[in-house]
C-alpha positions as CSV (number, residue, x, y, z in Angstrom):
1,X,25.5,181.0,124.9
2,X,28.3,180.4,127.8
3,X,28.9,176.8,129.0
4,X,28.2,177.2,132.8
5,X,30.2,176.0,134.9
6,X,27.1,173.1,136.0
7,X,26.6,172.3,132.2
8,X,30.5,171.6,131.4
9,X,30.7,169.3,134.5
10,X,27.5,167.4,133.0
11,X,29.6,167.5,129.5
12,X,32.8,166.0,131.2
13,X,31.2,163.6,133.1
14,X,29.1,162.3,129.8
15,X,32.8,162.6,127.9
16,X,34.3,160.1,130.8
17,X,31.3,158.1,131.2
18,X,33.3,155.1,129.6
19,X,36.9,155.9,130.6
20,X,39.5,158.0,129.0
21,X,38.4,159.7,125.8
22,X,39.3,157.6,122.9
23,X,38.3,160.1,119.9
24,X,37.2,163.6,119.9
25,X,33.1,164.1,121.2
26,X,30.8,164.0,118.2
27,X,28.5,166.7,119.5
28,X,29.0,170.4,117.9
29,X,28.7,171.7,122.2
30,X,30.9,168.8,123.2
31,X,33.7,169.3,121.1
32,X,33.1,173.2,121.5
33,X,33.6,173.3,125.4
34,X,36.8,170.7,125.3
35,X,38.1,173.5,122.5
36,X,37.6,175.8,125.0
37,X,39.1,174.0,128.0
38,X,42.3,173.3,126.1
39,X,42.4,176.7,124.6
40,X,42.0,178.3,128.2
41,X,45.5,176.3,129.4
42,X,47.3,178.7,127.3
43,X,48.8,182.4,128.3
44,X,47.0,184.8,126.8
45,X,49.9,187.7,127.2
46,X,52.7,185.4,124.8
47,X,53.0,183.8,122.0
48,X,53.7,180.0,122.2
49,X,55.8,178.2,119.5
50,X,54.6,174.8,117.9
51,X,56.6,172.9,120.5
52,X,55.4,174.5,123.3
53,X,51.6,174.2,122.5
54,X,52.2,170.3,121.2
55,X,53.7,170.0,124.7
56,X,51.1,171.7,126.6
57,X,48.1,170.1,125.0
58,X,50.1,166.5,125.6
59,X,50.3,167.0,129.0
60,X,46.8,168.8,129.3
61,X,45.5,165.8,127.6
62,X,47.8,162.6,128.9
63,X,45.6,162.2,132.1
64,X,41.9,161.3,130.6
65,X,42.5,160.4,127.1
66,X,43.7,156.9,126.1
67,X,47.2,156.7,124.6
68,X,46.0,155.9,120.9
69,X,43.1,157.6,121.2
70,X,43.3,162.3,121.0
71,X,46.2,163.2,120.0
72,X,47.7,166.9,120.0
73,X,48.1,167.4,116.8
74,X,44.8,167.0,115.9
75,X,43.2,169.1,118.8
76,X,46.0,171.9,117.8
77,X,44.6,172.0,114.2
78,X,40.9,171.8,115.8
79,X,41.7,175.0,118.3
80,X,42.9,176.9,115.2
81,X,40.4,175.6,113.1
82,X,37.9,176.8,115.6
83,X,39.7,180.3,116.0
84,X,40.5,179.5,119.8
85,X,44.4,180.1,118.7
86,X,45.4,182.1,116.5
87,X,48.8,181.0,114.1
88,X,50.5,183.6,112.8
89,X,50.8,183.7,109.0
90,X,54.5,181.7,108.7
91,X,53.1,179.5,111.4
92,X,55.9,179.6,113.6
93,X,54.2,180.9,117.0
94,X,50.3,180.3,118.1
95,X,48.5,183.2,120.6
96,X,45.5,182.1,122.0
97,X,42.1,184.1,121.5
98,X,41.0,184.7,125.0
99,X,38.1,186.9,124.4
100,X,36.8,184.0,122.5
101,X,37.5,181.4,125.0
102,X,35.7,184.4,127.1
103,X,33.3,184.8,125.0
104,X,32.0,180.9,125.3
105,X,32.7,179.7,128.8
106,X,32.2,180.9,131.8
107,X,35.6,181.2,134.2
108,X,34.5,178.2,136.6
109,X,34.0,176.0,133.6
110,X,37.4,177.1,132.8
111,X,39.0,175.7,135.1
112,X,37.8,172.6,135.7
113,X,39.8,169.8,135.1
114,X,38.9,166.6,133.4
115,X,41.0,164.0,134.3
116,X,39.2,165.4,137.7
117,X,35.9,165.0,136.8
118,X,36.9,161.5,134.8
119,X,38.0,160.3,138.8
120,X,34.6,161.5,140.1
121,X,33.1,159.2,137.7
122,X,34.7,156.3,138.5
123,X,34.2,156.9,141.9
124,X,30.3,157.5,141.0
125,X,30.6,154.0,139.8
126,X,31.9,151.9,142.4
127,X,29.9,153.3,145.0
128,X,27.1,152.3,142.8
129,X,28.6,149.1,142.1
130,X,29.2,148.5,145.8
131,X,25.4,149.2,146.8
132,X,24.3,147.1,144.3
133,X,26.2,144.3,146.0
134,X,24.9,145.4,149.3
């Protein structure tokens, strides 16, 4: 079943509830959709050397995780764990599978981004804050 685009805002917005993401999500869909997400920041038409996908997953993931808390590494071994990228057999270059990344999200879900979504909830928050003061 595809993650609509509806369903992985609802994920995100659960993810961010308490701020930056401190660990991986627990939840089997969770996990699967953030998979996804990362996996879907990589060109499908090249290979990408170790450096470049530990570079591309820091950045993807600097702006809504907390410094100590996902690291790259970790979500590099989960993508290819997952079969979202593909290493090839010396491990010296990474390809991402896009017809899986296809296969379970839909393309607005693709491309939404969470440190977006991680704004919108705090935003959410104050407002609600504010009325509450009101």
């Amino acid at each position: 079943m595809k993650t609509t685009e509806t369903e992985a805002r609802g994920i995100l917005k659960r993810m961010m509830a308490n701020g930056p993401l401190t660990a991986l999500p627990r939840g089997r869909r969770d996990l699967a959709y953030l998979l996804a997400l990362g996996a879907a920041r990589f060109d499908p038409a090249r290979d990408h050397s170790e450096a470049q996908v530990n570079e591309l997953l820091q950045a993807w993931l600097a702006p809504f995780s907390s410094p100590c808390g996902v690291d790259h590494v970790t979500v590099r071994r989960c993508l290819v764990d997952a079969g979202l990228l593909v290493r090839d057999k010396s491990g010296a270059s990474y390809r991402v599978a896009a017809d899986r990344v296809s296969e379970s999200v839909e393309d607005g879900a693709r491309k939404l981004d969470p440190a977006a979504v991680m704004a919108e909830v705090r935003a959410e928050r104050d407002a609600r804050k504010r009325m509450a003061r009101a």
